[in-house]
PDB file with SEQRES, HELIX, SHEET and CRYST1 records, atoms N, CA, C and O in Angstrom:
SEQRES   1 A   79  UNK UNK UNK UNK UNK UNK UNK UNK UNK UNK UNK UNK UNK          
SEQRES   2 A   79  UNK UNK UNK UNK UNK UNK UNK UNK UNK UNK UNK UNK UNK          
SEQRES   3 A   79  UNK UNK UNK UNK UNK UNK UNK UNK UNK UNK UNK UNK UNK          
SEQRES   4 A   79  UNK UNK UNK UNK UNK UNK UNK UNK UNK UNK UNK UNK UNK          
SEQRES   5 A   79  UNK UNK UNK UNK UNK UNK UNK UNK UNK UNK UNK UNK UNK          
SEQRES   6 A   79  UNK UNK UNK UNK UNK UNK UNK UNK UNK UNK UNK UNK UNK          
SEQRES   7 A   79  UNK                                                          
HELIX    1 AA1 UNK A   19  UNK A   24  1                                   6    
HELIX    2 AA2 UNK A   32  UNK A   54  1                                  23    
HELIX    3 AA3 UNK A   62  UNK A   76  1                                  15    
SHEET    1 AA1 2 UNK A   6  UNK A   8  0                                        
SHEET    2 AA1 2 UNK A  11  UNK A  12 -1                                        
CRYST1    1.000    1.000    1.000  90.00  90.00  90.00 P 1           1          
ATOM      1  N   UNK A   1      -4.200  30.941   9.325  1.00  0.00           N  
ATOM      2  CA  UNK A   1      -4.461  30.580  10.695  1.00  0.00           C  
ATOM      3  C   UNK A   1      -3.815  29.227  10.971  1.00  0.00           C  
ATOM      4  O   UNK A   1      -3.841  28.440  10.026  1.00  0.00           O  
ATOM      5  N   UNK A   2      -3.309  28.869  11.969  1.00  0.00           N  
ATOM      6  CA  UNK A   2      -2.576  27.987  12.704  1.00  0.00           C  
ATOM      7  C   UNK A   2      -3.100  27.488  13.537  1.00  0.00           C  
ATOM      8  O   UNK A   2      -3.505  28.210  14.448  1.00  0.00           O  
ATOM      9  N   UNK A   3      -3.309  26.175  13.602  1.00  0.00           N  
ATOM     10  CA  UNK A   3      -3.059  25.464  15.209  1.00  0.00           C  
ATOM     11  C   UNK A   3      -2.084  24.690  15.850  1.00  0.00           C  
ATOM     12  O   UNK A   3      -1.430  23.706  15.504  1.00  0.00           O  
ATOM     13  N   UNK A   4      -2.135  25.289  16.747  1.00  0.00           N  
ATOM     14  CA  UNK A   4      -1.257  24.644  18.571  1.00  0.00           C  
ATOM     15  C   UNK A   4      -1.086  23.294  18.016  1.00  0.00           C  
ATOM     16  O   UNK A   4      -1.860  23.745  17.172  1.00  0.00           O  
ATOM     17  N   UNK A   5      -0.837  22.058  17.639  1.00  0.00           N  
ATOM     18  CA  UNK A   5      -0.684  20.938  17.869  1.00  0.00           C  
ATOM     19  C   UNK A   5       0.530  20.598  19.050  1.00  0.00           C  
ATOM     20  O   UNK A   5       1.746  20.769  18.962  1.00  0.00           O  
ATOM     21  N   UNK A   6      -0.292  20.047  20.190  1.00  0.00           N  
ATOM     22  CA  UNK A   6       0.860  19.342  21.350  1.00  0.00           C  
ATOM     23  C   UNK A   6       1.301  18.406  20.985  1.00  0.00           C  
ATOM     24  O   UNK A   6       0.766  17.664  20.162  1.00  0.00           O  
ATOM     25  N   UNK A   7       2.815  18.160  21.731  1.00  0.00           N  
ATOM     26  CA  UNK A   7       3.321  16.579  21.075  1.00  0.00           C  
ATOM     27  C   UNK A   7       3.791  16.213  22.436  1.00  0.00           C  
ATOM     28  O   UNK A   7       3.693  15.019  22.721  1.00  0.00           O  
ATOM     29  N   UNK A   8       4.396  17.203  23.539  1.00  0.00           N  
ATOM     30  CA  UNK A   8       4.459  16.726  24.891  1.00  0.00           C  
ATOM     31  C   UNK A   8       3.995  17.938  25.666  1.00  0.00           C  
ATOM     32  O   UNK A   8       4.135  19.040  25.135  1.00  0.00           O  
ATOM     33  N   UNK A   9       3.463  17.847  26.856  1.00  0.00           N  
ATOM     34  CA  UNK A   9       3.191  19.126  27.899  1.00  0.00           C  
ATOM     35  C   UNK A   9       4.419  20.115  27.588  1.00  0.00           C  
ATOM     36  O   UNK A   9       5.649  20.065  27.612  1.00  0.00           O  
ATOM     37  N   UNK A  10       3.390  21.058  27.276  1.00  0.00           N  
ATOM     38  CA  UNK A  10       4.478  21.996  27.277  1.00  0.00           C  
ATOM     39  C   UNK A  10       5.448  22.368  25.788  1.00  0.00           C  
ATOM     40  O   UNK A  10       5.910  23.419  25.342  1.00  0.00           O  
ATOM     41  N   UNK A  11       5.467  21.299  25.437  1.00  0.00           N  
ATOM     42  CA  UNK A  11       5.862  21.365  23.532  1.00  0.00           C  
ATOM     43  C   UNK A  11       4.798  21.342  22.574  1.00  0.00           C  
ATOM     44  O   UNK A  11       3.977  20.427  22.501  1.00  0.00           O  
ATOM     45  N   UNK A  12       4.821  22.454  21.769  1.00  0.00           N  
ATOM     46  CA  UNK A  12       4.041  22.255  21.021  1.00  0.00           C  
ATOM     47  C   UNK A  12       4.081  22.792  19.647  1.00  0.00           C  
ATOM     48  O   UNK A  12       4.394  23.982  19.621  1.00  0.00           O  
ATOM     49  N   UNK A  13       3.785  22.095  18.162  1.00  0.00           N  
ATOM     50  CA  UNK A  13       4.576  22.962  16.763  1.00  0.00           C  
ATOM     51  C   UNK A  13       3.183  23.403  16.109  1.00  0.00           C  
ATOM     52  O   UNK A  13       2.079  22.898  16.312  1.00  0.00           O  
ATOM     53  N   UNK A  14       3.501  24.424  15.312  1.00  0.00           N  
ATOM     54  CA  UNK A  14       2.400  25.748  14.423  1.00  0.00           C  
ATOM     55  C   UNK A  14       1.984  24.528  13.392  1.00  0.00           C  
ATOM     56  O   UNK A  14       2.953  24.065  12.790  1.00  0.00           O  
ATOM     57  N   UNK A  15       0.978  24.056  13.152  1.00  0.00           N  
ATOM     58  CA  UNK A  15       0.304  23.421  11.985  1.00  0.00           C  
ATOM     59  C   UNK A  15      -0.796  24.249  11.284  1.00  0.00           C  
ATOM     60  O   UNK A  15      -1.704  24.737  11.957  1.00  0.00           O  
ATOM     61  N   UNK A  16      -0.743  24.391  10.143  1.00  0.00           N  
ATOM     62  CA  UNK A  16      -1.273  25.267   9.002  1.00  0.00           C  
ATOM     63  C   UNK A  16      -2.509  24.654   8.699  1.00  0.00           C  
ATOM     64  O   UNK A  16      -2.798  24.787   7.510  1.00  0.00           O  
ATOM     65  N   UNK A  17      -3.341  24.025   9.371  1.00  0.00           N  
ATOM     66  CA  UNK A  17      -4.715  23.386   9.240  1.00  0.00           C  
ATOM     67  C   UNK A  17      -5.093  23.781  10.641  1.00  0.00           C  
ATOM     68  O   UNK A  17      -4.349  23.921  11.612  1.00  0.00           O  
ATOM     69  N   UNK A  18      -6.676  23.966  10.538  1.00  0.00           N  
ATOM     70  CA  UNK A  18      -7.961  24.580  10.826  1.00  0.00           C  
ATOM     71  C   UNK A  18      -7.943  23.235  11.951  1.00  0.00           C  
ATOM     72  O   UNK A  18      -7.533  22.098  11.717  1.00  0.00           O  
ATOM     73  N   UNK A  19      -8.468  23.715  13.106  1.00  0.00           N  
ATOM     74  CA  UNK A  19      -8.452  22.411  14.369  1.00  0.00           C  
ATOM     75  C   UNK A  19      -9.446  20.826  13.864  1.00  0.00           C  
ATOM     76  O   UNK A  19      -9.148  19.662  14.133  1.00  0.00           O  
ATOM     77  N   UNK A  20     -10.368  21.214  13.262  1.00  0.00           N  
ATOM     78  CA  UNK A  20     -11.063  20.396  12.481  1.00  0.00           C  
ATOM     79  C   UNK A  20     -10.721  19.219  11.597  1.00  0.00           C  
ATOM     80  O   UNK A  20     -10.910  18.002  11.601  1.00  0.00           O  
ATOM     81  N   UNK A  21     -10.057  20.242  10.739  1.00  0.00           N  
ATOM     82  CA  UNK A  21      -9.161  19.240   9.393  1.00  0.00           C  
ATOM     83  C   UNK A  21      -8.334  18.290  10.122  1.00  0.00           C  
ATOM     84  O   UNK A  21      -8.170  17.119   9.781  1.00  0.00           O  
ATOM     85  N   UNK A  22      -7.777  18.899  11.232  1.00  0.00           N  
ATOM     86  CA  UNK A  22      -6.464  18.142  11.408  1.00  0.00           C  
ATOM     87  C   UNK A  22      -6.906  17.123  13.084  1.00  0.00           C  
ATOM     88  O   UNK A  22      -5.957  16.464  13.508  1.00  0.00           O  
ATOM     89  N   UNK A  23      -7.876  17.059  13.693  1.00  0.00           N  
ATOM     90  CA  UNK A  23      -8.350  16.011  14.305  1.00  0.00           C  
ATOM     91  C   UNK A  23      -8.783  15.045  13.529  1.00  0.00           C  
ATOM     92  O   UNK A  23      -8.658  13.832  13.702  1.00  0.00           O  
ATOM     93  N   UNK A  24      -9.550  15.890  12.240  1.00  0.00           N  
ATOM     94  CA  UNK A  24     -10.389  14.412  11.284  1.00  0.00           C  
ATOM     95  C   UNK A  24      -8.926  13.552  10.721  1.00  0.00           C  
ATOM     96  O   UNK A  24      -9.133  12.353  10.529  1.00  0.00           O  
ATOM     97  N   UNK A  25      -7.717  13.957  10.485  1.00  0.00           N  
ATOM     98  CA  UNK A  25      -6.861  13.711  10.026  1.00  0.00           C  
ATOM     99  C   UNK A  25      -5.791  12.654  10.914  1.00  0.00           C  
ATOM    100  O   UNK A  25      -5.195  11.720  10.378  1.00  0.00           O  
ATOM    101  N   UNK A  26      -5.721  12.891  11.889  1.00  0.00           N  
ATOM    102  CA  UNK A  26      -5.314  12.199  13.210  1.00  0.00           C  
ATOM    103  C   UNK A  26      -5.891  11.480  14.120  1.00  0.00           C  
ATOM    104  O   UNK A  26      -5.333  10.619  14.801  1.00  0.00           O  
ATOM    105  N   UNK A  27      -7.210  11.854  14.175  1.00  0.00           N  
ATOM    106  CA  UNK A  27      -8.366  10.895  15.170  1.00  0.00           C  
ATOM    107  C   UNK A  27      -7.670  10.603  15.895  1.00  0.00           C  
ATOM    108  O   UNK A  27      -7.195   9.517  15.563  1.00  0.00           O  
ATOM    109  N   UNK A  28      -7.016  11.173  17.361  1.00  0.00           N  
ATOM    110  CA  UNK A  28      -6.346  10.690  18.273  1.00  0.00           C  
ATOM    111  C   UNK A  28      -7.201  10.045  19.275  1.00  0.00           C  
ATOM    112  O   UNK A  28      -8.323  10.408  19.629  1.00  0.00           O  
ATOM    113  N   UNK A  29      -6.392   8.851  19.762  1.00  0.00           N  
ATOM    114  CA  UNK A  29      -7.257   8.630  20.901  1.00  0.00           C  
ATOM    115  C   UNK A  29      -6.944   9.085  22.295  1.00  0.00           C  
ATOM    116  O   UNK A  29      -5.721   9.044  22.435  1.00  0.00           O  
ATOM    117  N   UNK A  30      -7.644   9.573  23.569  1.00  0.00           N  
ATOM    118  CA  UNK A  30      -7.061   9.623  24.313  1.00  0.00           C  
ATOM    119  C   UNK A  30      -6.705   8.908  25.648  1.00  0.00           C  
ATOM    120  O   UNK A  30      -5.910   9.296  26.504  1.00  0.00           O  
ATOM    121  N   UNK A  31      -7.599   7.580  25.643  1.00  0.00           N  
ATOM    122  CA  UNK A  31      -7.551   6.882  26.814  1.00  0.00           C  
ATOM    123  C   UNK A  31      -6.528   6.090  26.620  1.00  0.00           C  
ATOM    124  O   UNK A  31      -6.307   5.915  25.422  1.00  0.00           O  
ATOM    125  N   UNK A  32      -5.629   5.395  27.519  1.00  0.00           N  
ATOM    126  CA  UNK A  32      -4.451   5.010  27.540  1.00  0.00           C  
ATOM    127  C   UNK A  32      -4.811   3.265  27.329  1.00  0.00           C  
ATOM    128  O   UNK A  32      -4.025   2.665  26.596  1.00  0.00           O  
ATOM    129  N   UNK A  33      -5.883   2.514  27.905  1.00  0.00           N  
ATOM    130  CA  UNK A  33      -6.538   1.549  27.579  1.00  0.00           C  
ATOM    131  C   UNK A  33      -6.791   1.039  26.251  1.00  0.00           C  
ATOM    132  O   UNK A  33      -6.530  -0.067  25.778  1.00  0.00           O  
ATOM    133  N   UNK A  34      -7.346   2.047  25.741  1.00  0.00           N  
ATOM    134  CA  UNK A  34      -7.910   1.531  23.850  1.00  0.00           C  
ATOM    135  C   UNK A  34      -6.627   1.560  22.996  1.00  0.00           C  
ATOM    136  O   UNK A  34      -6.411   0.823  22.033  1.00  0.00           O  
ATOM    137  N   UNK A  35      -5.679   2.657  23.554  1.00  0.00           N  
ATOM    138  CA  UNK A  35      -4.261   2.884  22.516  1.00  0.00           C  
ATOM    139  C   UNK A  35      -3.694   1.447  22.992  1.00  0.00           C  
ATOM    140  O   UNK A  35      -2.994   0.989  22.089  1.00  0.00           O  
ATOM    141  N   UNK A  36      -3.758   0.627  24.051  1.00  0.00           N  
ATOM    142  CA  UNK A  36      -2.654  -0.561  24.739  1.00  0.00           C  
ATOM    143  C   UNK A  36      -3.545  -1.481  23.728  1.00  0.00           C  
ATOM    144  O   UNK A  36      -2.944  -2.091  22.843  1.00  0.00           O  
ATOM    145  N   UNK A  37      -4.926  -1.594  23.830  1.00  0.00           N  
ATOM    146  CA  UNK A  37      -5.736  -3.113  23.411  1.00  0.00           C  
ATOM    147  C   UNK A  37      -5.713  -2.784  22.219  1.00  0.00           C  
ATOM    148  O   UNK A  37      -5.840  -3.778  21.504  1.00  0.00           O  
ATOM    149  N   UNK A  38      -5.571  -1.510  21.455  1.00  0.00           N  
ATOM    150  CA  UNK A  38      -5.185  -1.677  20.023  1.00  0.00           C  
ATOM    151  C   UNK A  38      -4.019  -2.346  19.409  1.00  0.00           C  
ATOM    152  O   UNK A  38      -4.063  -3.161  18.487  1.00  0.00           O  
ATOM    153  N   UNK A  39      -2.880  -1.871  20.079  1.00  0.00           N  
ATOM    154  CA  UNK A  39      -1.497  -2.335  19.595  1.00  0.00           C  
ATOM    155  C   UNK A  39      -1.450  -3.915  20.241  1.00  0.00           C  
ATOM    156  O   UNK A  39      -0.502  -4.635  19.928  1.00  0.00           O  
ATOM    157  N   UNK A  40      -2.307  -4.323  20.976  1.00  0.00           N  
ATOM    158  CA  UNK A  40      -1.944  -5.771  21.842  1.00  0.00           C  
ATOM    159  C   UNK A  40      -2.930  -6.526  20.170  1.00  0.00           C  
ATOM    160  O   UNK A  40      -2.539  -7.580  19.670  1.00  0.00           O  
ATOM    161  N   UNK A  41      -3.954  -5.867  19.672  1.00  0.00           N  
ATOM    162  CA  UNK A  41      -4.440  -6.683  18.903  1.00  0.00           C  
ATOM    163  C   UNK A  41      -3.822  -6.402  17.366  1.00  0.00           C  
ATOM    164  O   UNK A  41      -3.856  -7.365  16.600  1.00  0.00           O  
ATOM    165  N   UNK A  42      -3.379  -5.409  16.975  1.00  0.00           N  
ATOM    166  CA  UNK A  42      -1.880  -5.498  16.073  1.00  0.00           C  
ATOM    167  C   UNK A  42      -1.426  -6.661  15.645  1.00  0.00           C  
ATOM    168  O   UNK A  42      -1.501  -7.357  14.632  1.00  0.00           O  
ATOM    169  N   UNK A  43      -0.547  -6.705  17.517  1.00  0.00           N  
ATOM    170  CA  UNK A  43       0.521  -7.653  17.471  1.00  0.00           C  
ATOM    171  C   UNK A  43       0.169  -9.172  17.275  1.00  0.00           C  
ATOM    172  O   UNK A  43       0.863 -10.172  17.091  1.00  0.00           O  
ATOM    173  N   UNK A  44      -1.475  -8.902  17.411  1.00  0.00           N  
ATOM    174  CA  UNK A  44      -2.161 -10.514  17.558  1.00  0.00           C  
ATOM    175  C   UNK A  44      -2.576 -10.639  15.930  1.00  0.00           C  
ATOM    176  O   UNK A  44      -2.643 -11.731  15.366  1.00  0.00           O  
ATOM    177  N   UNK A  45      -2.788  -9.622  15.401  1.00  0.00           N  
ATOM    178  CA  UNK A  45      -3.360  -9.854  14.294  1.00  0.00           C  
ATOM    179  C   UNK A  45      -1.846 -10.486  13.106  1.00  0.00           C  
ATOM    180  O   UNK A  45      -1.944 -11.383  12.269  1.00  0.00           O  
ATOM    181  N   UNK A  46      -0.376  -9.535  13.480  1.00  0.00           N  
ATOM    182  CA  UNK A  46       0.460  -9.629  12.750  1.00  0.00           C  
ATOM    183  C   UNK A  46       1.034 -11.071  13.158  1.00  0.00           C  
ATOM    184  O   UNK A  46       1.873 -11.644  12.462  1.00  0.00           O  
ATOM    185  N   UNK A  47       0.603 -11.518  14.139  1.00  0.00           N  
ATOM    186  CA  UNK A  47       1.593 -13.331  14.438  1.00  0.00           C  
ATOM    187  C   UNK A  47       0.539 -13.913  13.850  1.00  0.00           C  
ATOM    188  O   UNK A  47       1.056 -14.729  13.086  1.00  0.00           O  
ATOM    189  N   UNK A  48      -1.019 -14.017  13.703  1.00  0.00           N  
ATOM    190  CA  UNK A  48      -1.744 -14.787  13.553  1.00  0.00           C  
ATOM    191  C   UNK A  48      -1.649 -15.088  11.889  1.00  0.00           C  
ATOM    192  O   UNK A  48      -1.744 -16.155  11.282  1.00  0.00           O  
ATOM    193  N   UNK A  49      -1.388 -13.490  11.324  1.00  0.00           N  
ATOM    194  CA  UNK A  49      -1.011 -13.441   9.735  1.00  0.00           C  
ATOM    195  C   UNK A  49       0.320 -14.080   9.621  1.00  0.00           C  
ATOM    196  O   UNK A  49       0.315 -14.877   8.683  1.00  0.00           O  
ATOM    197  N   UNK A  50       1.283 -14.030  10.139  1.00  0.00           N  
ATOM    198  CA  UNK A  50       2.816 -14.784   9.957  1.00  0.00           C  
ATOM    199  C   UNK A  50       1.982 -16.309   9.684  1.00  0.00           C  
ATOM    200  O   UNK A  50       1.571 -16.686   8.587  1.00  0.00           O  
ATOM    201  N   UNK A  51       1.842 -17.157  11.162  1.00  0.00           N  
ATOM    202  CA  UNK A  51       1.163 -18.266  11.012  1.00  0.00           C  
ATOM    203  C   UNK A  51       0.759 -19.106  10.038  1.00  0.00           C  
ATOM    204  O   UNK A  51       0.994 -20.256   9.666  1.00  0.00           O  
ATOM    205  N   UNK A  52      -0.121 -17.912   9.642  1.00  0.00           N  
ATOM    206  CA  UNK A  52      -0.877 -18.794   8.338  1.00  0.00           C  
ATOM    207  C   UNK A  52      -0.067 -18.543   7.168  1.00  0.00           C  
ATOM    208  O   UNK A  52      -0.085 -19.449   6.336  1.00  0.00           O  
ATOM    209  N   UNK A  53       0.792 -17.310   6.848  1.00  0.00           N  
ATOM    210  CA  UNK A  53       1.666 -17.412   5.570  1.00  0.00           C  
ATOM    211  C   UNK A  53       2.559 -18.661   5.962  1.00  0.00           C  
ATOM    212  O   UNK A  53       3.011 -19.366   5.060  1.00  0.00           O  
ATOM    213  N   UNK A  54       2.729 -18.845   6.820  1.00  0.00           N  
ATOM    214  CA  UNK A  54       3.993 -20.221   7.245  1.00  0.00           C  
ATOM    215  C   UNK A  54       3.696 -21.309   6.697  1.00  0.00           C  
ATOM    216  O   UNK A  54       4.335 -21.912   5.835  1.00  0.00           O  
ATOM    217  N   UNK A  55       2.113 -21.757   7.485  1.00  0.00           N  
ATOM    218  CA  UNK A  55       1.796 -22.581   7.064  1.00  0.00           C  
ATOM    219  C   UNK A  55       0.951 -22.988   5.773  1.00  0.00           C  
ATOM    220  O   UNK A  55       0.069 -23.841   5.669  1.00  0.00           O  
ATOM    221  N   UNK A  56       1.451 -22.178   4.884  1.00  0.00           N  
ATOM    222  CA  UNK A  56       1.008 -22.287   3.507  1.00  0.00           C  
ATOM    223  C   UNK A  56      -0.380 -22.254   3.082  1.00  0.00           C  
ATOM    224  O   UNK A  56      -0.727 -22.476   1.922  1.00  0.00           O  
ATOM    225  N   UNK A  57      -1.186 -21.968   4.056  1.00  0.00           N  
ATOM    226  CA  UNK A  57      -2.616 -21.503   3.289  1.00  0.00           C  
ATOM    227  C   UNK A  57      -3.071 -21.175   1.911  1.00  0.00           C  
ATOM    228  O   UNK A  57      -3.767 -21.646   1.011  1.00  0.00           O  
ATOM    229  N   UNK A  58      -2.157 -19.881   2.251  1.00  0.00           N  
ATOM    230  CA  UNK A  58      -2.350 -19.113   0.714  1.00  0.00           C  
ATOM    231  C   UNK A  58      -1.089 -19.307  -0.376  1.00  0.00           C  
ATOM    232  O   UNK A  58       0.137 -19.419  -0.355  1.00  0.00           O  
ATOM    233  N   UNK A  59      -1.835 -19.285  -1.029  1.00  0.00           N  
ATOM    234  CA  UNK A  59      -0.700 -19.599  -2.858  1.00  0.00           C  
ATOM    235  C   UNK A  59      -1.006 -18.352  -3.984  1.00  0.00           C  
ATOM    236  O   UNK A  59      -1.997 -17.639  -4.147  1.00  0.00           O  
ATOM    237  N   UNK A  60      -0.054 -18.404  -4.490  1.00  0.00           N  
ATOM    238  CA  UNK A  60      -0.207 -17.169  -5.544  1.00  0.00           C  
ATOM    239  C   UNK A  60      -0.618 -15.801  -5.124  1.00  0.00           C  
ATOM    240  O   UNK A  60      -0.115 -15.040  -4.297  1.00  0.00           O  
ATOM    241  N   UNK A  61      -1.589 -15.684  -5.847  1.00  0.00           N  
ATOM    242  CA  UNK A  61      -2.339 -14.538  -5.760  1.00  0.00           C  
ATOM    243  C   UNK A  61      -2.800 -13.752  -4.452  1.00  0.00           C  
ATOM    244  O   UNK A  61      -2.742 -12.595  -4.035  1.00  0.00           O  
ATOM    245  N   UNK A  62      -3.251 -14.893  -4.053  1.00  0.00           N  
ATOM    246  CA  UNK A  62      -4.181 -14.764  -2.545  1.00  0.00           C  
ATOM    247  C   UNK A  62      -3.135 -14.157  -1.439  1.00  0.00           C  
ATOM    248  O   UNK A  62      -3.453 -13.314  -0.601  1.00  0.00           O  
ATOM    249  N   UNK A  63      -1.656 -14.810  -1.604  1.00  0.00           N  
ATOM    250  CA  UNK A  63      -1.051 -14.299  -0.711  1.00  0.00           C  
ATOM    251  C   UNK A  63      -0.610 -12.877  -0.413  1.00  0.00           C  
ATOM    252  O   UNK A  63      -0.208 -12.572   0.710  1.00  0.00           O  
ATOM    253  N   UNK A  64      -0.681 -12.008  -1.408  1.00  0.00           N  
ATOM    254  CA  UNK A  64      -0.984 -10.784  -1.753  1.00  0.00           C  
ATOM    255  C   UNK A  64      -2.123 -10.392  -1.042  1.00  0.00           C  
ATOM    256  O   UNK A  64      -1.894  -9.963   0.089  1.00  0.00           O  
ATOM    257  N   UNK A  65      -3.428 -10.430  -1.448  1.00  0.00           N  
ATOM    258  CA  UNK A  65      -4.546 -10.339  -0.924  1.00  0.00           C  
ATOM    259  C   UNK A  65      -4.796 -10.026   0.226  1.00  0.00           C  
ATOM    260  O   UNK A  65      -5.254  -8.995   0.719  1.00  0.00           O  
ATOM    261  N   UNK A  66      -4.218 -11.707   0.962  1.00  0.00           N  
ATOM    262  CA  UNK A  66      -4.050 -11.821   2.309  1.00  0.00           C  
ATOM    263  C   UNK A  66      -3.396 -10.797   3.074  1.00  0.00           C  
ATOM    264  O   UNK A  66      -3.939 -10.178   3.989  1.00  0.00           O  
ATOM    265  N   UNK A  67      -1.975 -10.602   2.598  1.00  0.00           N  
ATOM    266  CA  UNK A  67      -1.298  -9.135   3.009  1.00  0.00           C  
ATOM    267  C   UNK A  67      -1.503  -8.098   2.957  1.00  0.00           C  
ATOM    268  O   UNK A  67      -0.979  -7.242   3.670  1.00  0.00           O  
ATOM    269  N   UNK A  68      -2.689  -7.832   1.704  1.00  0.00           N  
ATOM    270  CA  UNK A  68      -3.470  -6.604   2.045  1.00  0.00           C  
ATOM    271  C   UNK A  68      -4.310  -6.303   3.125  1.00  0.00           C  
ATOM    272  O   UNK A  68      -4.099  -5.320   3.835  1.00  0.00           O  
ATOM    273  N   UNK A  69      -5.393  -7.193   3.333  1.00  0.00           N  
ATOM    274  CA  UNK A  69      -5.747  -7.822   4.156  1.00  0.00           C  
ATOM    275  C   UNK A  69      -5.641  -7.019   5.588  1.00  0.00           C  
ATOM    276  O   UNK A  69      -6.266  -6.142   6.185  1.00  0.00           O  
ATOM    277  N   UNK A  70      -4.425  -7.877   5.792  1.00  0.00           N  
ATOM    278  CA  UNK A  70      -3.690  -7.382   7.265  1.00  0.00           C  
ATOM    279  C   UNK A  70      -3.076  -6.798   7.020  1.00  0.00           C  
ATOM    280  O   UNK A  70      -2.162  -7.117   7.781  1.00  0.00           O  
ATOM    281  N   UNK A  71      -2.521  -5.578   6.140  1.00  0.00           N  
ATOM    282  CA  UNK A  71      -2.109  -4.453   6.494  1.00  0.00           C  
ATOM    283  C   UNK A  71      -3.280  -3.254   6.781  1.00  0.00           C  
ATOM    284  O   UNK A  71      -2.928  -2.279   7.444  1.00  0.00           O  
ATOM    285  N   UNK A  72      -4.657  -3.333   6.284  1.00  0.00           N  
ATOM    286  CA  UNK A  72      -5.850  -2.830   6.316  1.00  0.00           C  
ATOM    287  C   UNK A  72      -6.172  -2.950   7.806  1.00  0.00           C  
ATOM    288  O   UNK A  72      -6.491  -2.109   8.646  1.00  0.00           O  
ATOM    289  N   UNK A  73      -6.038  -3.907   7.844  1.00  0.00           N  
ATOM    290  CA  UNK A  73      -6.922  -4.600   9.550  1.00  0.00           C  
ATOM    291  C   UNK A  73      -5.617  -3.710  10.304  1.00  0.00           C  
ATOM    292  O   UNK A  73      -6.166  -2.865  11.011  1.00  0.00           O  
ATOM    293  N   UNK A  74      -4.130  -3.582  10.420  1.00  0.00           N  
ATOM    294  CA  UNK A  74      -3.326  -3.300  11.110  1.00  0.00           C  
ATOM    295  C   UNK A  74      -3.831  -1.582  11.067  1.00  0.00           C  
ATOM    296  O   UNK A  74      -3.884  -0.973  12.136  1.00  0.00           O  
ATOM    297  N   UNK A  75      -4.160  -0.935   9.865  1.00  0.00           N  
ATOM    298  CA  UNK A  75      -4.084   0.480  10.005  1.00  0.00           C  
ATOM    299  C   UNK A  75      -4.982   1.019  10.726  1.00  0.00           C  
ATOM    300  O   UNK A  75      -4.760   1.854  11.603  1.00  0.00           O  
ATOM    301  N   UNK A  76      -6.638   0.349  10.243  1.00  0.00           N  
ATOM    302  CA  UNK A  76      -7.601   0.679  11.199  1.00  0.00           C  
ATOM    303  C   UNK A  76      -7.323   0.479  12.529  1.00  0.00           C  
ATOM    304  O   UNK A  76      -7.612   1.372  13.326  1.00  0.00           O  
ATOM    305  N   UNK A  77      -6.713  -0.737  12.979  1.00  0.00           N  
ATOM    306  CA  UNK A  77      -6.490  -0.531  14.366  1.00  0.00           C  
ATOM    307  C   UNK A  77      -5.691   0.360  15.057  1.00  0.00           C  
ATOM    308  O   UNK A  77      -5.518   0.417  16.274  1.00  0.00           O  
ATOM    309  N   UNK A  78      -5.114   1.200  13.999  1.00  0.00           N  
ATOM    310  CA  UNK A  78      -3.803   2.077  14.800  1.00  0.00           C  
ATOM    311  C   UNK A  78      -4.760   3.262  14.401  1.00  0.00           C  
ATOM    312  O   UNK A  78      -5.154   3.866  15.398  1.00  0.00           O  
ATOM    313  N   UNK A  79      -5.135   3.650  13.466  1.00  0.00           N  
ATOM    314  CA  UNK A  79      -5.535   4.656  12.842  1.00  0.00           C  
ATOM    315  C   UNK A  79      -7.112   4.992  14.423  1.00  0.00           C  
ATOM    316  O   UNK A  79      -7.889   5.943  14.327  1.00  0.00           O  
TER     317      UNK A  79                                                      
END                                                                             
């Protein structure tokens, strides 16, 4: 069994997962608001992380960390 996945009105490709699996898998959002204030806080989160690697906060180890960090914080917000 297949589902419909849309990608524009009117286009749409055969995906081999159950409608279920593949929302839990995508969690789309659909209001056009939360998708903008997500990526606006991204972009706030990824200058605020530049910043502080600049200004030398972190040393060694931590700076790793730190980049985990905000790549975590970046996915949840997109995710």
């Amino acid at each position: 069994q297949f589902y419909r996945f849309v990608i524009f009105p009117g286009k749409w490709i055969k995906v081999w997962y159950d409608r279920l699996t593949l929302l839990a898998l995508l969690d789309r959002t659909e209001d056009i608001k939360e998708n903008i204030f997500a990526v606006l806080l991204v972009v706030l989160v990824s200058l605020l992380g530049f910043l502080t690697l600049n200004q030398g906060f972190c040393k060694d180890i931590w700076v790793l960390l730190f980049c985990l960090v905000m790549a975590s914080c970046q996915y949840s917000l997109l995710k």
